[in-house]
GUTITOR-946306 format. One line per field, with one value per atom (N, C-alpha, C): residue number from 1; residue in one letter; atom name; x, y, z. Coordinates in nm, 4 decimals, m for minus. Layout:
<atoms>
i	[NUM,...]
aa	[A,...]
at	[CA,...]
xx	[X,...]
yy	[Y,...]
zz	[Z,...]
</atoms>
This chain:
<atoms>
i	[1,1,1,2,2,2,3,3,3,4,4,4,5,5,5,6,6,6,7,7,7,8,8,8,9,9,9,10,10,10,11,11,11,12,12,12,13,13,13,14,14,14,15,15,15,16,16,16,17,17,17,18,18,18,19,19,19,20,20,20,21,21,21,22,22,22,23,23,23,24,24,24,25,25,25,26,26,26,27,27,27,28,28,28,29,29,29,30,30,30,31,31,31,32,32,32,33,33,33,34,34,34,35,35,35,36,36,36,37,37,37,38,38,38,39,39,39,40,40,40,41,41,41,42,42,42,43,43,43,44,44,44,45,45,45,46,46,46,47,47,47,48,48,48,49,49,49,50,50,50,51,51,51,52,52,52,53,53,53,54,54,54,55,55,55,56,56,56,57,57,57,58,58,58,59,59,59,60,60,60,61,61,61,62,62,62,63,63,63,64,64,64,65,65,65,66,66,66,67,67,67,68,68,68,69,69,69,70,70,70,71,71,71,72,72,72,73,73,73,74,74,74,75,75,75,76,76,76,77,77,77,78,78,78,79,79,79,80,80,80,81,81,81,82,82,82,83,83,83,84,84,84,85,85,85,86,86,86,87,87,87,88,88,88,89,89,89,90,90,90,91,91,91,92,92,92,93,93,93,94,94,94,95,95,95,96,96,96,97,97,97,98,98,98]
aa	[X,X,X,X,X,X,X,X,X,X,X,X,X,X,X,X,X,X,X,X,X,X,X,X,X,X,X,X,X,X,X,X,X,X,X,X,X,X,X,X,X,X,X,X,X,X,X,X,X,X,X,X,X,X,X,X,X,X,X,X,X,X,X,X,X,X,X,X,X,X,X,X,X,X,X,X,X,X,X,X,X,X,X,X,X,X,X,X,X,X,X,X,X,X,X,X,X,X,X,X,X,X,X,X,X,X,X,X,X,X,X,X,X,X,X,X,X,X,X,X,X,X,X,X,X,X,X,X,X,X,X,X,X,X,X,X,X,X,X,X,X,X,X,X,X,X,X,X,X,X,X,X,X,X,X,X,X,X,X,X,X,X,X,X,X,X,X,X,X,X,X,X,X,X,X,X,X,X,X,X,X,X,X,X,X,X,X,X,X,X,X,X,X,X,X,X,X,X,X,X,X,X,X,X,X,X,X,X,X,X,X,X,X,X,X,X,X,X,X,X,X,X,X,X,X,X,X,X,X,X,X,X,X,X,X,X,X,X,X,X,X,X,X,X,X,X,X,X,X,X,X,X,X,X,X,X,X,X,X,X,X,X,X,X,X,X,X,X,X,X,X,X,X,X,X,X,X,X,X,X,X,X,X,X,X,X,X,X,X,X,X,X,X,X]
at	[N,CA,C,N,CA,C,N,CA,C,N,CA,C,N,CA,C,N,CA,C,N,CA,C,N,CA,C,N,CA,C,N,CA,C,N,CA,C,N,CA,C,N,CA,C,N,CA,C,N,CA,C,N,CA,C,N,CA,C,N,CA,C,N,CA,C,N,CA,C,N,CA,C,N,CA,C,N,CA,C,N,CA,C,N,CA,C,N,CA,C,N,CA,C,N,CA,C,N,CA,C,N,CA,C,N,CA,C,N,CA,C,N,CA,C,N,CA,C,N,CA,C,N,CA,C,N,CA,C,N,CA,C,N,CA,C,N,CA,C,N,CA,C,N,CA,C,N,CA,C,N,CA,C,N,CA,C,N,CA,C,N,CA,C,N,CA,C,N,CA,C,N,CA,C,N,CA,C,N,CA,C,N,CA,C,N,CA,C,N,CA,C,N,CA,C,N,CA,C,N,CA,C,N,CA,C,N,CA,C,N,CA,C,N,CA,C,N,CA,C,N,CA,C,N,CA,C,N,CA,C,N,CA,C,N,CA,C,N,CA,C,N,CA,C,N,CA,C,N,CA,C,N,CA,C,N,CA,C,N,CA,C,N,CA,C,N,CA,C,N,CA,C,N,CA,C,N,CA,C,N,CA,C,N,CA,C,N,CA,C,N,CA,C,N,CA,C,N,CA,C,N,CA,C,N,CA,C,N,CA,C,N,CA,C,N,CA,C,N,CA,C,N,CA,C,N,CA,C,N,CA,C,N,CA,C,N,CA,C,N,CA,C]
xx	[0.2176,0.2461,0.3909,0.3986,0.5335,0.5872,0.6979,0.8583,0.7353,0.6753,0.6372,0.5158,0.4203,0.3321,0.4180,0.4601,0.5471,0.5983,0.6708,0.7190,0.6294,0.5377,0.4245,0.3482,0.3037,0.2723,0.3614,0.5385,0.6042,0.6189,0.6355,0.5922,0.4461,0.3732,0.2752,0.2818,0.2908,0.3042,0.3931,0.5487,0.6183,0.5765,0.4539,0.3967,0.3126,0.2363,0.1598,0.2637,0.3656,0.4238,0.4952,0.5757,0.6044,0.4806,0.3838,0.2427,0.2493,0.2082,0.1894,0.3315,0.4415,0.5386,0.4988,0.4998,0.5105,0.4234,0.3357,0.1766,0.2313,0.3143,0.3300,0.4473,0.5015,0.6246,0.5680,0.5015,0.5009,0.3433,0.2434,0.1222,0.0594,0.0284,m0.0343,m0.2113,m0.2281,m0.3385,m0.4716,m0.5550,m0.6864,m0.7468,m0.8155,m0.9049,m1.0617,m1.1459,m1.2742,m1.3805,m1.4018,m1.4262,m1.3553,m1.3965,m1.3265,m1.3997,m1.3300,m1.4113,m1.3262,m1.4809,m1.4817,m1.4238,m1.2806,m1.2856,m1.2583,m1.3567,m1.3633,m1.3135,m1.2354,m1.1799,m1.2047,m1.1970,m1.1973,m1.0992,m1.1074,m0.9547,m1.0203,m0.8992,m0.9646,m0.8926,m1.0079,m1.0016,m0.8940,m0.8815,m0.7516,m0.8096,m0.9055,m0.9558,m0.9544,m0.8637,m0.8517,m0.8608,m0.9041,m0.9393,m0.8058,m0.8326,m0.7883,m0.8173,m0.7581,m0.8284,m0.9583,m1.0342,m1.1560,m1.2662,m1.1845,m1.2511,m1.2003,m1.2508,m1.2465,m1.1896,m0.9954,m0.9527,m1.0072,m0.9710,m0.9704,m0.8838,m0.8317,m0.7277,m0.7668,m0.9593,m0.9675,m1.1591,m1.1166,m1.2293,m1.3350,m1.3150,m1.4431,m1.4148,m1.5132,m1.5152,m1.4326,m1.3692,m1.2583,m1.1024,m1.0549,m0.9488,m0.9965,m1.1229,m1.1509,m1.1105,m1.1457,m1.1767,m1.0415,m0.8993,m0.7802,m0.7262,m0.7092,m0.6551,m0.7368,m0.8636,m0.8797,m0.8272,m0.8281,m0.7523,m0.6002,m0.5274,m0.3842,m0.3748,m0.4738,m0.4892,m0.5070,m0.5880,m0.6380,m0.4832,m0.4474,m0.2908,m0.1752,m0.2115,m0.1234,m0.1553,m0.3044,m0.3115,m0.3173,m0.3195,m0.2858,m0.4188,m0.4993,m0.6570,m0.7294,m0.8112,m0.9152,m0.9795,m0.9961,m1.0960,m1.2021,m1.2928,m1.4508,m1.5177,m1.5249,m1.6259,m1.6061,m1.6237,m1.6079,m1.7158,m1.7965,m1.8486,m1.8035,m1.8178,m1.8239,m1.9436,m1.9006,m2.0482,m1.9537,m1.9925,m1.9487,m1.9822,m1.8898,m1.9614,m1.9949,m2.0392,m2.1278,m2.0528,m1.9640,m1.8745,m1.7917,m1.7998,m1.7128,m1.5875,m1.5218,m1.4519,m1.4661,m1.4981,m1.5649,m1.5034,m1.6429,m1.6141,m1.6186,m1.4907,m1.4298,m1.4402,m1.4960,m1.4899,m1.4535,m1.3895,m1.2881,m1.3349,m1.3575,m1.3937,m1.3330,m1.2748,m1.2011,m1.2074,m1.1667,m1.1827,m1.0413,m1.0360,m0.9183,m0.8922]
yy	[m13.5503,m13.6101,m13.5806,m13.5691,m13.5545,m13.6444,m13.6380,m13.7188,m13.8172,m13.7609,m13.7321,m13.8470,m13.8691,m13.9485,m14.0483,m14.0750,m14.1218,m14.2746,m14.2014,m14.2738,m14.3256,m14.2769,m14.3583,m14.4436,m14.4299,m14.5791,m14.6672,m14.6303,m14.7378,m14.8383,m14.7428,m14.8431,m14.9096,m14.8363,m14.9316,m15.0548,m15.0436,m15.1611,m15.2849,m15.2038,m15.2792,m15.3771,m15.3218,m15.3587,m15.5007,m15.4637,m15.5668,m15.6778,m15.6502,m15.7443,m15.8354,m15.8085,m15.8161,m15.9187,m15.8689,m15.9801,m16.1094,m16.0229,m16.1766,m16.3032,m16.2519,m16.3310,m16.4283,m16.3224,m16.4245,m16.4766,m16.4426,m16.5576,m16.6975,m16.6778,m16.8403,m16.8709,m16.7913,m16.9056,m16.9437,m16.8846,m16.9238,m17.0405,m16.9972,m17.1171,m17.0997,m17.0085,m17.0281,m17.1531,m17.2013,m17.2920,m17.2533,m17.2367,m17.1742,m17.2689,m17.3055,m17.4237,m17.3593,m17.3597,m17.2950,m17.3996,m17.5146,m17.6259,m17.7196,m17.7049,m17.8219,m17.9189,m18.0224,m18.1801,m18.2013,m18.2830,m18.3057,m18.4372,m18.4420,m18.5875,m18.6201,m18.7467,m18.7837,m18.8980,m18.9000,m18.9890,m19.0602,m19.1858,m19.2279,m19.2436,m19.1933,m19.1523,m19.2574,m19.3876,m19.5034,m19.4712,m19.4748,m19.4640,m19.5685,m19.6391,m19.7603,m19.7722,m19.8126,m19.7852,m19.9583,m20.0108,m20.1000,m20.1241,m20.2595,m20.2380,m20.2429,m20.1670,m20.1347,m20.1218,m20.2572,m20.2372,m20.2549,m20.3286,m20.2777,m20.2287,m20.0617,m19.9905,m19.9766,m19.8799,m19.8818,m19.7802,m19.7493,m19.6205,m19.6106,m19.4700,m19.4222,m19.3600,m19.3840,m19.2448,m19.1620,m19.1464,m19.0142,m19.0452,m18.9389,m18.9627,m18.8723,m18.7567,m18.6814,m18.6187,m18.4956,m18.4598,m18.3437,m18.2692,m18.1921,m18.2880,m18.4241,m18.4842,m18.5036,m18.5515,m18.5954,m18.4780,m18.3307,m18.2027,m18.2240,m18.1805,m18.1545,m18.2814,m18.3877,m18.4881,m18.4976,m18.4387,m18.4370,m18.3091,m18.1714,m18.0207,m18.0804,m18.1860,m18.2143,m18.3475,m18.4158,m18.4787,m18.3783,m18.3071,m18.2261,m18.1327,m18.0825,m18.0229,m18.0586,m18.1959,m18.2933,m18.3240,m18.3218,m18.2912,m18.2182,m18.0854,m17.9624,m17.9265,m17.9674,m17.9472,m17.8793,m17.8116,m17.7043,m17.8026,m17.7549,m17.8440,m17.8130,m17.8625,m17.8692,m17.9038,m18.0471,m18.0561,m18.2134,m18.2944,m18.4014,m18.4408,m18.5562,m18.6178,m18.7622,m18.7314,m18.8018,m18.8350,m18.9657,m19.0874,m19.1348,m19.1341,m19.2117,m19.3329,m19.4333,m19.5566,m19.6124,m19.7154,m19.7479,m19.8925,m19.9095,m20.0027,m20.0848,m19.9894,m19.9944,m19.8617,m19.8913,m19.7639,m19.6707,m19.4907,m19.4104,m19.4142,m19.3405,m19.3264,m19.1632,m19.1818,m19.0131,m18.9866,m18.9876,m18.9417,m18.7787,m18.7508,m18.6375,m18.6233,m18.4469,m18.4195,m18.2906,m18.2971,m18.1874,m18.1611,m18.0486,m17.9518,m17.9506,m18.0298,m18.0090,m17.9212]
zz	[m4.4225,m4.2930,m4.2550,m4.1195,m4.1230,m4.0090,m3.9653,m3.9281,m3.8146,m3.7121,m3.6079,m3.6059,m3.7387,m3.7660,m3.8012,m3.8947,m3.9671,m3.8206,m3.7298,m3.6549,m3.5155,m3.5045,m3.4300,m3.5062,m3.6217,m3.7315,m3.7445,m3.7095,m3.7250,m3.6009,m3.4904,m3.3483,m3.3413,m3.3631,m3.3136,m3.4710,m3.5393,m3.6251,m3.5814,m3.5207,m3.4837,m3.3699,m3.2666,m3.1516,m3.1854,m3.3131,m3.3619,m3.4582,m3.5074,m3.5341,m3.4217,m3.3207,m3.1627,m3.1828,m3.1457,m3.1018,m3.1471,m3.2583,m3.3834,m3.3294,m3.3271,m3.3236,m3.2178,m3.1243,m2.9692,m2.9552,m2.9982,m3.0532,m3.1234,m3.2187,m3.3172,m3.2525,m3.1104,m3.0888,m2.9782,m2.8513,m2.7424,m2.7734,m2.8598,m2.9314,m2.7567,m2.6993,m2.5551,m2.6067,m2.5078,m2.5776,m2.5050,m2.6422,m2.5601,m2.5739,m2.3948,m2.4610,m2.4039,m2.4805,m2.5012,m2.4265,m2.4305,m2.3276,m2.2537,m2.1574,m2.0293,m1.9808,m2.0447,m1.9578,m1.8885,m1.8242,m1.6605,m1.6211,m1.5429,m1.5465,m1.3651,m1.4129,m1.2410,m1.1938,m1.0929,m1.0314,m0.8795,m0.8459,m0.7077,m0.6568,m0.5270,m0.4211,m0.3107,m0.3189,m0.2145,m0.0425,0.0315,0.1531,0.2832,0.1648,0.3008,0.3963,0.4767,0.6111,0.6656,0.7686,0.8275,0.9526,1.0435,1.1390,1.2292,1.3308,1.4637,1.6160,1.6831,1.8386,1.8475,1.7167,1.7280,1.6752,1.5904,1.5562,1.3951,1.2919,1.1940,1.1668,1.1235,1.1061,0.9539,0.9327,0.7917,0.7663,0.6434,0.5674,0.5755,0.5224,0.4421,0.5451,0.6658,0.7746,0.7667,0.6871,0.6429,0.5189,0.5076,0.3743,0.3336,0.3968,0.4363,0.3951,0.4595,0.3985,0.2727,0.2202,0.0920,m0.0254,m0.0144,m0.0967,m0.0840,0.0087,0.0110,m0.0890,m0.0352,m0.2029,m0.3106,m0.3557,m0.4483,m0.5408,m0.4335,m0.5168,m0.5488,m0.4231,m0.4581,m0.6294,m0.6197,m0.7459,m0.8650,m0.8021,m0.9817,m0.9823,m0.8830,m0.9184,m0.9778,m1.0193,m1.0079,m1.2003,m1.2231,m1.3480,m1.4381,m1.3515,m1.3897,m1.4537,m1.3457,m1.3866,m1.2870,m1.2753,m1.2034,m1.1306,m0.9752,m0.8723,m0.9088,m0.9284,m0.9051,m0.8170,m0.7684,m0.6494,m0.6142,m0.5295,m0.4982,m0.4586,m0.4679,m0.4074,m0.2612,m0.1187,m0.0008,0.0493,0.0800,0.1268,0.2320,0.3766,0.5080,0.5146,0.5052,0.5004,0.6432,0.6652,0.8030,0.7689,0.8623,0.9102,0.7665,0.6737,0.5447,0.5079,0.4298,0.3949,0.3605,0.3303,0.2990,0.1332,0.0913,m0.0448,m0.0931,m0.1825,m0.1817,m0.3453,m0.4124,m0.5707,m0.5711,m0.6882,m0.7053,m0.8850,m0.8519,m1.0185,m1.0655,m1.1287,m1.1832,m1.3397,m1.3693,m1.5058,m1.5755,m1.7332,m1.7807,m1.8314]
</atoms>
């Protein structure tokens, strides 16, 4: 073998040692399953003049604070469940992926 082999077995070794390292310092975390955790986002809805405002008046405000909650846990949006309530407050459940 000569100079030429010699020194491409030593880089790429060096490449895989490089790896290995930054592997046991930086510990990136693999997580292989994600539970689901779900939360209720309360609607505040009080009367007015009358009528019945809401914080959170369809299912569009509901999806937006629930992606800003799960951002907040540094967790993946999934999907929310919204129910319009009929002269009650709407109900906004929020589910996200840890």
């Amino acid at each position: 073998m000569n100079y030429k082999t010699y020194f491409i077995i030593g880089i790429f070794i060096g490449i895989i040692i490089t790896f290995i390292i930054g592997f046991i310092i930086f510990k990136p975390e693999i997580k292989l399953i994600k539970k689901e955790v779900s939360s209720d986002i309360p609607d505040e809805c009080g009367l007015a003049a009358g009528s019945l405002i809401h914080q959170i008046r369809d299912e569009d405000v509901c999806k937006i604070k629930c992606r800003a909650r799960c951002f907040s846990l540094d967790a993946d949006y999934k999907k929310i469940e919204f129910k319009e309530g009929i002269n009650a407050c709407n109900s906004c459940k929020c589910y996200c992926n840890e």
